[in-house]
C-alpha positions as a printed NumPy array, in Angstrom:
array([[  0.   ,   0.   ,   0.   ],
       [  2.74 ,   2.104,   1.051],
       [  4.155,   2.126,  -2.804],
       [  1.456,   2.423,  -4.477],
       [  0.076,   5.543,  -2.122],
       [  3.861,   6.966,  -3.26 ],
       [  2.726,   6.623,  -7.044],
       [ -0.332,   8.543,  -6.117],
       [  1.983,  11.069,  -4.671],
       [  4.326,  11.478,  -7.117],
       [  0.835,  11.387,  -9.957],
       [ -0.273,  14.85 ,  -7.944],
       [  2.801,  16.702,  -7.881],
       [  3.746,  15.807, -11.777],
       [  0.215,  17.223, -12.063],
       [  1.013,  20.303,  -9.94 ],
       [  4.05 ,  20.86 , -11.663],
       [  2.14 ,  21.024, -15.093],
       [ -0.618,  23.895, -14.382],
       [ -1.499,  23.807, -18.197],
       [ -2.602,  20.073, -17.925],
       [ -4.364,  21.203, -15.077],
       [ -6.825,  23.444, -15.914],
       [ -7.227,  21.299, -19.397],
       [ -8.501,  18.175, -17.144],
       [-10.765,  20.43 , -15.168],
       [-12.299,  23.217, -17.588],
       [-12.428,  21.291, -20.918],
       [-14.77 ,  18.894, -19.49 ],
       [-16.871,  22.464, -17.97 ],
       [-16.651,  23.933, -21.454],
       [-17.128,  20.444, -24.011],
       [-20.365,  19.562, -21.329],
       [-21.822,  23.135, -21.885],
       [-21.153,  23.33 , -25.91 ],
       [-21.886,  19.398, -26.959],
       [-24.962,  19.566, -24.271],
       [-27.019,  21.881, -26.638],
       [-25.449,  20.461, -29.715],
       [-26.493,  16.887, -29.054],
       [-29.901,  17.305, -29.866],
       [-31.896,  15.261, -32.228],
       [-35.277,  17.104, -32.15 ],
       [-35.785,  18.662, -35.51 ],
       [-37.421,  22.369, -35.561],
       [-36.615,  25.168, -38.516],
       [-36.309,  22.782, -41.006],
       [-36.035,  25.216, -43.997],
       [-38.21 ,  24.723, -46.702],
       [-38.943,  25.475, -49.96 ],
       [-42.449,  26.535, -51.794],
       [-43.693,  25.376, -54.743],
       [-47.711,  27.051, -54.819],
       [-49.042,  26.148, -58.091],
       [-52.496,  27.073, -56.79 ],
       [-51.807,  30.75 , -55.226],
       [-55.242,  31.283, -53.548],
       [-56.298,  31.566, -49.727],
       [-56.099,  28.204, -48.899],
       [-52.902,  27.369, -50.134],
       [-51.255,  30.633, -48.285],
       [-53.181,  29.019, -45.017],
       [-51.83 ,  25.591, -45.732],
       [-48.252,  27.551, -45.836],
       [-48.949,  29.376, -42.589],
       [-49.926,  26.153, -40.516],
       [-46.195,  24.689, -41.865],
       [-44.357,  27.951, -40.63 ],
       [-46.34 ,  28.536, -37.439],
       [-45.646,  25.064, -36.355],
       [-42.177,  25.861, -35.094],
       [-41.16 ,  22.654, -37.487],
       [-40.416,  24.444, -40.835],
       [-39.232,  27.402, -41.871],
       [-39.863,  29.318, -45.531],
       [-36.145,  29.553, -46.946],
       [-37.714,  30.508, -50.452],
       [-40.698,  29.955, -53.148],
       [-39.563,  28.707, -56.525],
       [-42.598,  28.976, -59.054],
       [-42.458,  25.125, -60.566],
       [-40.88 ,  21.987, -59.563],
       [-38.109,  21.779, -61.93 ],
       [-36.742,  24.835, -59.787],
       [-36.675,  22.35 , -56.446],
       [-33.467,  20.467, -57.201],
       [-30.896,  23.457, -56.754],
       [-32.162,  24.476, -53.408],
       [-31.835,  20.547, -52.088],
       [-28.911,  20.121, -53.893],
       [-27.066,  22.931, -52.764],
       [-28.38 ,  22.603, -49.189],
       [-31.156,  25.813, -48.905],
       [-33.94 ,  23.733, -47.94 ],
       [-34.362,  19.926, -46.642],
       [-38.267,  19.996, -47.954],
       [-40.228,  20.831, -50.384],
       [-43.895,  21.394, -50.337],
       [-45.375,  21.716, -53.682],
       [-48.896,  22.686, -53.645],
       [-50.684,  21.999, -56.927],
       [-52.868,  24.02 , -59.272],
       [-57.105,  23.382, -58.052],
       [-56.262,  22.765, -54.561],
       [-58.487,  25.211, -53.082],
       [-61.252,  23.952, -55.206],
       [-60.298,  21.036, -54.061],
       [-61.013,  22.044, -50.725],
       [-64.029,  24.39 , -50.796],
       [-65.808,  21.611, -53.005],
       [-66.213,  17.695, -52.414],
       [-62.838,  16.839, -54.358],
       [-59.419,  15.629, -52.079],
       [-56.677,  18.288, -51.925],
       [-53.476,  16.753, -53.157],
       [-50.074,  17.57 , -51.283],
       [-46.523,  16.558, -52.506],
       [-43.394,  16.806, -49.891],
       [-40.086,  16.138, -51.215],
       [-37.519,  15.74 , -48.657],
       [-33.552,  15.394, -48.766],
       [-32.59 ,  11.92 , -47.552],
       [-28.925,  12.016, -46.981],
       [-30.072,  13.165, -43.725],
       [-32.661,  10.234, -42.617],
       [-33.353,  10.771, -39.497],
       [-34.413,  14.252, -40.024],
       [-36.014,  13.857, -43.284],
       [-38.269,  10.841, -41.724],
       [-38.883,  13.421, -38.235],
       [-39.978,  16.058, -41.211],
       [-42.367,  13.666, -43.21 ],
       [-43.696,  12.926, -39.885],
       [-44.311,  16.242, -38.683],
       [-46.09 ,  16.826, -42.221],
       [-48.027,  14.108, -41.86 ],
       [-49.313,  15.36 , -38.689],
       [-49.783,  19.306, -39.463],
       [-51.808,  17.474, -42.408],
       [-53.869,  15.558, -40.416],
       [-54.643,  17.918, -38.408],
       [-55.921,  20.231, -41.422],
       [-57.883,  17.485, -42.962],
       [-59.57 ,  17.196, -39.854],
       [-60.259,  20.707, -39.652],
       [-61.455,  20.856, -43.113],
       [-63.456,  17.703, -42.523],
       [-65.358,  19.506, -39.369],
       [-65.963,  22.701, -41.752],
       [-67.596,  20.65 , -44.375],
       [-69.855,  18.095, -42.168],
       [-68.968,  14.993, -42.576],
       [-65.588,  12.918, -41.029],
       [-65.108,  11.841, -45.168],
       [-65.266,  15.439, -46.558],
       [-62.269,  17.347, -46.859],
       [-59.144,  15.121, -46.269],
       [-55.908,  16.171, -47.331],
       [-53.684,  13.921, -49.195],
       [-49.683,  13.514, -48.757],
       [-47.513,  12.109, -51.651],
       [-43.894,  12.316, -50.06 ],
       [-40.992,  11.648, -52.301],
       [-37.807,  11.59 , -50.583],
       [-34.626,  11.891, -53.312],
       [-30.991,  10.974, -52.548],
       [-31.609,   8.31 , -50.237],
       [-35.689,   6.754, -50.885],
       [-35.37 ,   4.752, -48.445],
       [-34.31 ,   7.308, -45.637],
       [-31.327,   4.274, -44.965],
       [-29.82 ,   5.654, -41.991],
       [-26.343,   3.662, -42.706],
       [-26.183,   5.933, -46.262],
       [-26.389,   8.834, -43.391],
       [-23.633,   7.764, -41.156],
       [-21.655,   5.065, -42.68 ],
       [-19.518,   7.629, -45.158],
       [-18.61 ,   9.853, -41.799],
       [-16.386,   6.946, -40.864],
       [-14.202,   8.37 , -43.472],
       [-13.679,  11.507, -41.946],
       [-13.473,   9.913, -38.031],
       [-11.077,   7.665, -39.465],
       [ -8.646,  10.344, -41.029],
       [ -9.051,  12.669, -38.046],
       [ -7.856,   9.924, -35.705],
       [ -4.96 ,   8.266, -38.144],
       [ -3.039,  12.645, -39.293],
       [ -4.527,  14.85 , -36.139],
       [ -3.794,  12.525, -33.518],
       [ -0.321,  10.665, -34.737],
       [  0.972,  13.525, -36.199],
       [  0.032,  15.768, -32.715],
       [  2.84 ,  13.303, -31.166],
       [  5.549,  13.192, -33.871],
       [  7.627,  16.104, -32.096],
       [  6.659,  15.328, -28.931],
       [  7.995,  11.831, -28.921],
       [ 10.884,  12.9  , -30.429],
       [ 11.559,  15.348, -27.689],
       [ 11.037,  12.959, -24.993],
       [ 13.437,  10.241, -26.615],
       [ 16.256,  12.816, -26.818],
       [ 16.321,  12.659, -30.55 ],
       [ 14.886,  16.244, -31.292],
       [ 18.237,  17.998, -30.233],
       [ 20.454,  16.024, -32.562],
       [ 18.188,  16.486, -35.543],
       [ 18.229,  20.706, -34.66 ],
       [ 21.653,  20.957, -34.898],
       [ 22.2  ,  18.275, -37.905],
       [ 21.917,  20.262, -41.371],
       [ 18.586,  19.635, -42.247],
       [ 16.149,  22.684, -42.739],
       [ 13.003,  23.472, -40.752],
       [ 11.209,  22.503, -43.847],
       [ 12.51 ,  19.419, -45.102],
       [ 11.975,  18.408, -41.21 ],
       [  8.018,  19.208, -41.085],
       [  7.576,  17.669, -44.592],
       [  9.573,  14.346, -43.652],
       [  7.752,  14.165, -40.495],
       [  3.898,  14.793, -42.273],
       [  4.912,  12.855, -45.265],
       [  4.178,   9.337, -43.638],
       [  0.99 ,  10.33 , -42.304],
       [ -0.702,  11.797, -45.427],
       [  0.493,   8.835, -47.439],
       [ -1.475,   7.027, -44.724],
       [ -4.714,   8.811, -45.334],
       [ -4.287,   8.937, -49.049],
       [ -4.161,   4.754, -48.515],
       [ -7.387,   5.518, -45.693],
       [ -9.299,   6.725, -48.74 ],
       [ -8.92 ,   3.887, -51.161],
       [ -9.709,   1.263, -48.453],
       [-12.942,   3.044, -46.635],
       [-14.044,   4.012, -49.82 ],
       [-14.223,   0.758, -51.168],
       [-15.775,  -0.873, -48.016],
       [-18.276,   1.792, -47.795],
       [-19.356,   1.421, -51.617],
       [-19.074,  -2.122, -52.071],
       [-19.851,  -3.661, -48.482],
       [-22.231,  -1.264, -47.173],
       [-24.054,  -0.6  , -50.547],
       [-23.75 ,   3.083, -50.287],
       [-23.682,   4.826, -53.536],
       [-20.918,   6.928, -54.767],
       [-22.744,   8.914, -56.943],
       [-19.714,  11.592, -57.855],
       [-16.36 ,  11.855, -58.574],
       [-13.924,   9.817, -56.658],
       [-11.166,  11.69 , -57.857],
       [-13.063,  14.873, -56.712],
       [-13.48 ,  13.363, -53.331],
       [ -9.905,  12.067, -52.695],
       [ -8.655,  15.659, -54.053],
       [-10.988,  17.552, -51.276],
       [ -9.828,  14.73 , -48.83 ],
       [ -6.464,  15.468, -49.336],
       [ -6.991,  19.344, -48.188],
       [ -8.864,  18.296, -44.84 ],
       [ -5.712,  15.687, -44.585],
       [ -3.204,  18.664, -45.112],
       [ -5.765,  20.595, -42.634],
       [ -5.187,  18.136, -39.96 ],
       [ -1.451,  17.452, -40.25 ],
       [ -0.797,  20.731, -39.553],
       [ -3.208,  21.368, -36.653],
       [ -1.24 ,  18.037, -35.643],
       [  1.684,  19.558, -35.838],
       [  1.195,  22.743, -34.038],
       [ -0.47 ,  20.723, -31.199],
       [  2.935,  18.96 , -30.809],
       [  5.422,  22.308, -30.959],
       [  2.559,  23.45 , -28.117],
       [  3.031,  20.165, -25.617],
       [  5.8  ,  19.369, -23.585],
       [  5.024,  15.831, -23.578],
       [  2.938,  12.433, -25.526],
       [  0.096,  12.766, -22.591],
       [ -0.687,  16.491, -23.537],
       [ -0.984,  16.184, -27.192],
       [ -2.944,  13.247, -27.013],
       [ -5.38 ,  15.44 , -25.   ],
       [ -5.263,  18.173, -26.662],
       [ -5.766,  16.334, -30.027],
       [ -8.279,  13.672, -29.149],
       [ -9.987,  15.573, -26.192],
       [-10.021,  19.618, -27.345],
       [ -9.881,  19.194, -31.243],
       [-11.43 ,  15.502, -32.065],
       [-13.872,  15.414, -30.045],
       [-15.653,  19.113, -30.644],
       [-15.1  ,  18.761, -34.683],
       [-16.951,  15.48 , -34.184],
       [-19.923,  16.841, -32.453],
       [-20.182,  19.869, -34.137],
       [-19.703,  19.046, -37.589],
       [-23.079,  17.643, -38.375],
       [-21.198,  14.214, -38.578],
       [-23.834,  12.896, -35.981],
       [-26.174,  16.324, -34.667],
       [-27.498,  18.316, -37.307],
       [-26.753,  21.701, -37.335],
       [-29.725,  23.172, -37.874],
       [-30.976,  21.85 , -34.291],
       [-28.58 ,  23.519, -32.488],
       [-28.73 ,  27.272, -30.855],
       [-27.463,  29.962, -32.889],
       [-24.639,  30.514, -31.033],
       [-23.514,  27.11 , -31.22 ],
       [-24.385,  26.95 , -34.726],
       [-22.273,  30.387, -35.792],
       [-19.572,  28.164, -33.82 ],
       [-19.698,  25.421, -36.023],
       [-18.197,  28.11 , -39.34 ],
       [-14.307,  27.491, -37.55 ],
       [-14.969,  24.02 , -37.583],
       [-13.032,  22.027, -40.276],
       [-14.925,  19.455, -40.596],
       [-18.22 ,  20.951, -40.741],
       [-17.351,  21.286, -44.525],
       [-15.835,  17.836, -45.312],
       [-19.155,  16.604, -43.683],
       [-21.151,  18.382, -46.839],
       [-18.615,  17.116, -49.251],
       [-18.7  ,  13.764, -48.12 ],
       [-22.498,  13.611, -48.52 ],
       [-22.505,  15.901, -51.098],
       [-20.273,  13.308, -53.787],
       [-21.564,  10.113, -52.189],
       [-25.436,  10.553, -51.937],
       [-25.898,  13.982, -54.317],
       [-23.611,  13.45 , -56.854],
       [-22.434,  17.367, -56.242],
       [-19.58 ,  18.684, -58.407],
       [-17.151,  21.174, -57.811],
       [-19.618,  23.937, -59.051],
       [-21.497,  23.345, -56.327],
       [-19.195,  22.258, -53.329],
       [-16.336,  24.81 , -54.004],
       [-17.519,  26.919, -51.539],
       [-16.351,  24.13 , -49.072],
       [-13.32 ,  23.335, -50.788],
       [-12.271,  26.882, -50.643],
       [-12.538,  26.468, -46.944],
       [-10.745,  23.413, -46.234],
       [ -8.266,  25.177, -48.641],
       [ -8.231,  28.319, -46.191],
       [ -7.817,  25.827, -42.94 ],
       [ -4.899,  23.714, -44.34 ],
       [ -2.992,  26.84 , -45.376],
       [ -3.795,  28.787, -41.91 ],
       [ -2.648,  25.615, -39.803],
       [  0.554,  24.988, -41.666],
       [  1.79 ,  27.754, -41.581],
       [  1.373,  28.694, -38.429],
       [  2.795,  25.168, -37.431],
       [  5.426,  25.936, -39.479],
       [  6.245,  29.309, -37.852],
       [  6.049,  28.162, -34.301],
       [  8.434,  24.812, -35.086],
       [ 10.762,  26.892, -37.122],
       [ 10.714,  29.163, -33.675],
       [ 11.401,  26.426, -31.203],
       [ 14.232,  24.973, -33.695],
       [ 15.927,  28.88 , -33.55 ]])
């Protein structure tokens, strides 16, 4: 007992030696708990959608109000015909569409059946099944008052045609299969290559390669090298198992996706790298890669949570957040079939992050080499 109450000993004053790990065991938890708390939420509300009135009279404006005044949907836009849908799922504007047709106040006022059509995006299943579901009720509901206005429990009653595109059958593993991807390259560059200094440092090595004649440079690129050769190799095998295992459809260009994939890899080999010029030793940049940066991008990327269910704030958080824009690529190619015309935007981002974190990597391990 008397040696392994020493070990405790010595445990607490390594720890009070370090403040920084300190306060990173006690306030990250505070901080993660409060953020991922609100973010974890898989109640759907605001889902943005877009109109399609084809009958433009009372009714169909009071149809559009009970949607909106629900709390479940909210208008993002009104396109005049259905052809005019696909951009605004496509691109991401709207998860529904309601298309109301020509004659469906006639429909209403008179003794025919008011026709309804909901098209919903299902790379996100779970919401777009919550959505039908909620439509299906606020629906109800109206046939049933429509019913009680015209006398008779048969009169009135509102029909729903959903159509779901991208995923029919609102398959959840199309949803969250592909994210393994991105889990699996955050875990094999951020959190290996957050230790490559590190370990060197604590082996003794790191001193004899500062004063051998190799440059700053050729140092950071020998150490990343390995690592992004790793995820390039990451791509080819998930990719594979997700598309010819799991039956998830690659419906865009795999050379577009491995080319984006290779600027969230750059992204994360140099937030990697500026983790490990930051830590003194292998237990901190473990935690601060897996704990601060893995575990936040996870939750608040829309890998798992949607987005659109969090609080603003949280939400207007999620914009620094790397992989919030790998997440829309990833569905984007597999289950959309986007192009670069329409996912550049993201690109441009993950562009923005790889360049920001390497070179500021680069700066602060050219630093502690001077």
């Amino acid at each position: 007992m008397y040696v392994l109450w020493r070990i405790v000993v010595k445990e607490l004053q390594q720890l009070r030696r370090d403040p920084k790990m300190l306060r990173l065991l006690i306030a990250a938890p505070v901080i993660q708990l409060l953020a991922l708390g609100y973010a974890a939420n898989l109640d759907v509300r605001d889902v943005p959608l877009v109109l399609v009135d084809q009958d433009r009279t009372a009714a169909s404006r009071d149809l559009l109000d009970r949607f909106t005044a629900s709390g479940y949907f909210q208008l993002a836009g009104t396109v005049d015909s259905l052809s005019e849908v696909d951009p605004w799922l496509l691109e991401g504007r709207a998860q529904v569409a309601l298309v109301i047709g020509a004659g469906y106040g006639r429909a209403a006022a008179g003794d025919g059946v008011p026709e309804v059509q909901l098209l919903a995006d299902g790379t996100d299943a779970t919401s777009a099944g919550i959505g039908l579901s909620y439509a299906a009720d606020i629906l109800g509901r109206e046939s049933v008052r429509l019913a009680a206005a015209r006398g008779g429990p048969g009169l009135g009653r509102v029909e729903l045609v959903p159509r779901v595109w991208y995923n029919p059958d609102l398959k959840s593993r199309w949803f969250y299969v592909p994210a393994i991807l991105a889990l699996l390259l955050m875990v094999m560059t951020l959190v290996l290559s957050s230790m490559g200094v590190v370990r060197e440092k604590e082996i003794g090595t790191l001193e004899q390669v500062m004063v051998s004649p190799v440059r700053p440079w050729q140092l950071i690129v020998g150490k990343l090298f390995p690592y992004a050769v790793i995820g390039f190799v990451d791509v080819f095998l998930v990719v594979a198992i997700v598309v010819l295992w799991f039956q998830v459809p690659l419906r865009g260009s795999f050379l577009l996706l491995l080319g984006l994939t290779m600027l969230l890899v750059l992204g994360n080999l140099g937030l990697g790298l500026l983790v490990s010029t930051i830590a003194r030793n292998q237990q901190q940049a473990m935690m601060g890669a897996a704990f601060v940066l893995m575990l936040p991008q996870i939750y608040l990327s829309g890998l798992i949570f949607p987005i659109e269910n969090m609080p603003p704030a949280i939400a207007a958080a999620t914009y620094v957040i790397p992989l919030r824009y790998y997440t829309t690529i990833l569905r984007g190619i597999f289950l959309k079939g986007s192009g670069i015309a329409v996912l550049w935007p993201e690109a441009l981002a993950l562009a923005g992050f790889a360049v920001a974190f390497l070179a500021l990597a680069s700066l602060r391990f050219q630093k502690r080499v001077e």
